[in-house]
N, C-alpha and C positions, 0 to 999 in steps of 0.2 A: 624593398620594404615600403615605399611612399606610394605604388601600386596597387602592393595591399593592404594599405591605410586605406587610400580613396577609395578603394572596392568596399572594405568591409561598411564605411563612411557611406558610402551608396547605397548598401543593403540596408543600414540603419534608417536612412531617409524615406526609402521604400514602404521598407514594414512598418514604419510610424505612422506614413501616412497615411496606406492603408488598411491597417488595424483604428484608426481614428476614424476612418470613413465607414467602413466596415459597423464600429459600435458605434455611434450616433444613430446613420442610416435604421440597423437592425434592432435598433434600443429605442428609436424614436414608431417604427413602425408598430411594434410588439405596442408600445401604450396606446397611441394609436388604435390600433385593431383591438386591444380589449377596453376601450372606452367605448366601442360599438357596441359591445355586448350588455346586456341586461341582468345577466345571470351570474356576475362575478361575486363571490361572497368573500368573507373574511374569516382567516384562522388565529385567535388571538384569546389567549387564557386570561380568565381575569385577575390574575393577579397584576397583570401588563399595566392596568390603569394606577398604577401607585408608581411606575417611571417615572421622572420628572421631566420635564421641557430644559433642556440646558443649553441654551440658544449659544453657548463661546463654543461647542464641541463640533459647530459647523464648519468649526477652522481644520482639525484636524478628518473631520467628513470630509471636504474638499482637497485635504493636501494627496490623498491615493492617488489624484490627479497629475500632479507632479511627479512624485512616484512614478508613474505608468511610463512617459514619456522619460524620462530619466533612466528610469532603470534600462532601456532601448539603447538610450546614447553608452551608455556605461559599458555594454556588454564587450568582454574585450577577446571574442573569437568570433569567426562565422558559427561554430558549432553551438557556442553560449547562447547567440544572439537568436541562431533559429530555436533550439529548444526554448528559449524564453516566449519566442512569439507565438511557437505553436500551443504552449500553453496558454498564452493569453488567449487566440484566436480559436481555441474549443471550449475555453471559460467561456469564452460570448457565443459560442454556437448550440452548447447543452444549456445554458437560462435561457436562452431568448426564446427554443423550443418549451422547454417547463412554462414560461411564463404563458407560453400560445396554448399548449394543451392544459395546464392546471392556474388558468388562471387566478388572480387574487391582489385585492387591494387590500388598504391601510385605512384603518377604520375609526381613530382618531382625530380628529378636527385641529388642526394647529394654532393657537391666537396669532394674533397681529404681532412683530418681532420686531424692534427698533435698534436706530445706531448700525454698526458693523456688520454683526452677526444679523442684523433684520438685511440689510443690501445682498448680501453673500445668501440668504434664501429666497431671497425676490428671483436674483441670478438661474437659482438654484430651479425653483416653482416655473421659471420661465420656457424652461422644456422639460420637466419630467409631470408626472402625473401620480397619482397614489395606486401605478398599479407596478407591474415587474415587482413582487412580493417573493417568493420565493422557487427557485434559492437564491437569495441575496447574490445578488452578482460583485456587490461592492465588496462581502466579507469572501468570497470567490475569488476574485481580481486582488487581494488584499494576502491570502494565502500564500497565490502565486509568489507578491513581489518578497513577500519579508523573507519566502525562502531564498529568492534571489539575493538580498541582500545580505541575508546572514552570510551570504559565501561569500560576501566579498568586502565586509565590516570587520574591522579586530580589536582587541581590546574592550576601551571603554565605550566606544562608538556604537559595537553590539547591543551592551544595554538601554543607549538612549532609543536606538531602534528599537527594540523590543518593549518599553515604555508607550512610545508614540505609535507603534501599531497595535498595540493594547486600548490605545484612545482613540485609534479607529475605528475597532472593533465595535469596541463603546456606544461610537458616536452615531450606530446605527440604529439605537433606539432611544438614545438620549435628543434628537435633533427630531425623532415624531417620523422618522422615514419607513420602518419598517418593525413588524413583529418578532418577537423570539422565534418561532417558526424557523423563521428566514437565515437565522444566524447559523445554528446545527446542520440546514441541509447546504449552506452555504458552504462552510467548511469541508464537508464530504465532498460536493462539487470541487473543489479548488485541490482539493489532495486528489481527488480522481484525476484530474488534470495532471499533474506533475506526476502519476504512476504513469498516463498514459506517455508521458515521454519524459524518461527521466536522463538525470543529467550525466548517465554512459551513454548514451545516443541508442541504448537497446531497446527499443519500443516492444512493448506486444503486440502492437500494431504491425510490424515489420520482422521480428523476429519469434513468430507462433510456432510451435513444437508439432503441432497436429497431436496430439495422445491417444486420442478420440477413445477416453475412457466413458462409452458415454452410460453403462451402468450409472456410476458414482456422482457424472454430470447430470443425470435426472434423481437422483437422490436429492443434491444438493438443492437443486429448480425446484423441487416439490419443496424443500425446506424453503426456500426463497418466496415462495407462493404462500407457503401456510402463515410464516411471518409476517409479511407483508401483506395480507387479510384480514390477521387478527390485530396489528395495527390500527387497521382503518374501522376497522370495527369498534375496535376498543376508542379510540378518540384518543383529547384530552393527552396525558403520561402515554398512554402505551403508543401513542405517537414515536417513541424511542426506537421500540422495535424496525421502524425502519429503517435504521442503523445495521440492525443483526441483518435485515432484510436484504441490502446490498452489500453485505459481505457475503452471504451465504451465493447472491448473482456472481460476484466476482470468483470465486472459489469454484463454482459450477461451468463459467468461463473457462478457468485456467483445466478440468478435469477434458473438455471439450478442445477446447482452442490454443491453449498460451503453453502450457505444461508447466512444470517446477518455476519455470521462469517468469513466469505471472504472480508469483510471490516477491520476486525482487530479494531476497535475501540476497546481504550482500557476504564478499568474500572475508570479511572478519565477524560473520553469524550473525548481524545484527541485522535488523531492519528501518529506513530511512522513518524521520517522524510521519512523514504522509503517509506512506504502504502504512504503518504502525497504525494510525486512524482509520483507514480504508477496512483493516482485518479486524481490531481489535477485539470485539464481540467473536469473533469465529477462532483467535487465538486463545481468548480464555477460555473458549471449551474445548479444546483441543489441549490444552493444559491442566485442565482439569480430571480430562478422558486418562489422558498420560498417567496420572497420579492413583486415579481410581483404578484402571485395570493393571496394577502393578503392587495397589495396597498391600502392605504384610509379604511383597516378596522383597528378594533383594533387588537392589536399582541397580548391582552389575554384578558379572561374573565370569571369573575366570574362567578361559577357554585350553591355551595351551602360550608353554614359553610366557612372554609378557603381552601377549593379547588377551582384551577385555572385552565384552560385552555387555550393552546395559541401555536403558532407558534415557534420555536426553538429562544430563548433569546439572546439579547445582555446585557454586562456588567449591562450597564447601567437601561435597563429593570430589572434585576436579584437585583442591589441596590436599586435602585428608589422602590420597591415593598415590600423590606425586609423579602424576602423569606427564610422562614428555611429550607427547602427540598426541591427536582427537581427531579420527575422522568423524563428520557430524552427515548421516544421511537424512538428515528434518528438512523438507521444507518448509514448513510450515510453522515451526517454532523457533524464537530467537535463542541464542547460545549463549552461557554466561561468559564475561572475557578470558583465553583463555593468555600466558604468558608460552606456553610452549611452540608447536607446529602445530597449526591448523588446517583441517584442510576441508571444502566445502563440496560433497556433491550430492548435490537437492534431489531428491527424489519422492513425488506426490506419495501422500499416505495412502495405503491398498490397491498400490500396483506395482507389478512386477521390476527388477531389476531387467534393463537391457543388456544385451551381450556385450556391450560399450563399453555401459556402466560396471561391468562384472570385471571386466579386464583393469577397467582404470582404478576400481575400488581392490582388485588383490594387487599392484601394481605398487600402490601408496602405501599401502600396510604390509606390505615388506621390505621397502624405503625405511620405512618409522619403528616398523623394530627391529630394528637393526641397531638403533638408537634410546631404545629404553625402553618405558611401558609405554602402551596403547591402548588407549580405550574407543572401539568404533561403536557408533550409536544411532537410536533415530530416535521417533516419541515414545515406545516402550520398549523396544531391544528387543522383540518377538519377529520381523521378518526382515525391512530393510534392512538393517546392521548384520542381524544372521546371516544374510544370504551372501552380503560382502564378504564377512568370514568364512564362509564355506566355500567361497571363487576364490579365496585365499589358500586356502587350505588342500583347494586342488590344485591350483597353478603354481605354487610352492613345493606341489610333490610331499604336501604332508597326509596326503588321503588318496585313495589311490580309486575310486571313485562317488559318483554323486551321493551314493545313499550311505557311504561311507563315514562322510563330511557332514552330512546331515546329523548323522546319533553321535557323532565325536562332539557336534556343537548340541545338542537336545540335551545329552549326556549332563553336559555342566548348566545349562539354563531349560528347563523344561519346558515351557511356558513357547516355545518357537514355533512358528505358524509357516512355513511352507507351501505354495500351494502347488498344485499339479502343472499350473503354468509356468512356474517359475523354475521348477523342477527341470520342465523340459527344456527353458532356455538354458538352466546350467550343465545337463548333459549335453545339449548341441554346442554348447560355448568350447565346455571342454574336450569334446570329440575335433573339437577344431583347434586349438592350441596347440592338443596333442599333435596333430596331424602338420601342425606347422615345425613341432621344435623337430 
């Protein structure tokens, strides 16, 4: 044990020091190199100039510092301790690039600051400069730690954190550091971070799917491009849009590269608050989709015995039914809580079930009703959820085959979309079950 105290003790020494050397170095160079420049302008709506100078907010500007270096010593595994660093050390690898190719200063004038809070900015002006503008690498760095902390805060404690990184937050335009801009793409920055290594150690970095849907992946890229066009285009508010603009990247990623699991949903259907910022924009339209192409039908329907079919559930659908079990095949949308059996297997919207997938989804839904009712699902109950039922319904010996399974499940929800591909993975599937039992 006092082995791996001083080991872990050793890696904490390491990665502090150089994660310190590392941002200085890379933070000092970045201003630097864009005080070379001529052409650096500023993004800053006028309403900005009615912020006030509050020269005491320097205190909690400064404290992140502490923070940083703390939350390092604190971490109490090697696996905490690296995921903590790797996120801090791609928070300073994605600004310091942003800062190099989209330059931008601070366009404000500070007056003269006396007593404490004047010492603590003299400090402060002593190596920074008014550029590294966005994405704020402080409200970046800041993301990181509170989620760090929140995991490791209980009680009352929680709240005073969440208080004083609220006057962090604050304090990056109450102190004349930086523009609103800086603060929304910051935040994005810092949850892209913590998606890209989150705290099961499953990166999409290290554990990509290959899907290579890449139809749906240049859908997405073209939606990503038009977004993010009309953005910049638009100025000003529609500035917003490029929010939608990298979810719709992320989403086009995952149809390409990452598969279901570049969503992160977790195993009780919910999604972490980071991934939840990352998608937001692309989950409400996908929630919205859900709702519209299902208008005026019913949101489930009985199939056979206590299996159900139907569109991703609310509460109140979930009570009103008295459902003992839920398979949920969304990835993409969060689950309301349920109390019964859950069971999670994420599969991208408009694409096929794998032969895997087929086995492991009739596999659990004869588990679960065995046990009461069951309602399996996805965003509208039209193919994902279908097609589980109907690999259900052959490997159960309730259809004797595919096309069979098909009009038994069409039969009670019409609206089921099939496609030819999927077709022929459930007759290869079940040509091989069969051939196995």
């Amino acid at each position: 044990m006092k082995l791996k105290f001083n080991q872990l003790t050793l890696y904490k020494c390491v990665w502090l020091v150089g994660l310190s050397i590392f941002f200085f170095v890379s933070y000092n160079f970045a201003n630097w190199f864009t005080s070379t420049r001529a052409d650096v302008g500023s993004l800053v709506f006028t309403w900005e100039v009615s912020i006030p100078l509050l020269p005491w907010f320097i205190i909690p500007y400064w404290s992140i510092d502490i923070m940083y270096g703390l939350a390092i010593l604190l971490a109490n595994s090697r696996q905490s301790l690296k995921t903590l660093c790797l996120r801090l050390l791609s928070a300073q690898i994605i600004c310091i690039l942003c800062f190099l190719l989209f330059p931008l200063k601070f366009s404000f004038e500070r007056p003269i600051v006396n007593g404490l809070s004047g010492w603590l900015f003299d400090i402060l002006m002593g190596f920074d400069k008014p550029f590294n503008q966005a994405p704020s690498l402080h409200i970046t760095l800041l993301v990181i730690l509170w989620a760090f902390y929140s995991n490791y805060l209980r009680s009352y404690w929680r709240y005073v954190l969440h208080i004083w990184c609220l006057l962090i937050g604050i304090s990056v335009l109450t102190t004349w550091q930086h523009h609103f801009f800086d603060i929304p793409t910051g935040i994005w920055v810092g949850c892209l971070c913590i998606w890209l290594w989150p705290d099961n150690g499953l990166s999409p970095l290290k554990n990509y799917q290959l899907p290579k849907q890449y139809l749906w992946c240049g859908i997405y890229f073209v939606c990503y491009l038009l977004s993010f066009g009309l953005a910049i285009y638009l100025h000003a508010w529609g500035l917003w849009l490029l929010w939608l603009s990298g979810s719709f990247l992320l989403v086009s990623a995952n149809y390409c590269l990452f598969g279901a699991t570049g969503f992160q949903k977790q195993a009780n259907g919910s999604f972490n608050f980071a991934v939840t910022i990352l998608y937001l924009p692309y989950f409400l339209i996908m929630w919205l989709n859900s709702r519209l192409w299902t208008y005026k039908k019913q949101a489930i329907n009985h199939i056979c015995e206590n299996i159900y079919l139907g569109r991703i559930p609310s509460n109140n659908l979930l009570s009103q039914n008295q459902f003992t079990s839920v398979v949920d095949l969304c990835a993409e949308l969060p689950t309301s809580k349920f109390a019964g059996n859950y069971s999670l297997i994420p599969v991208l919207d408009m694409t096929p079930l794998t032969a895997k997938v087929c086995q492991k989804a009739a596999s659990i839904i004869e588990q679960y009703h065995q046990q009461g009712k069951v309602l399996v699902y996805c965003a509208l109950g039209y193919s994902r959820s279908a097609t589980a039922i109907i690999a259900w319904l052959l490997w159960s010996n309730r259809a004797n085959n595919v096309d069979d399974a098909i009009n038994m499940v069409k039969k009670c929800r019409q609206n089921i979309v099939i496609s030819a591909q999927q077709r022929q993975i459930l007759i290869n599937w079940f040509l091989q079950t069969k051939n196995r039992k």
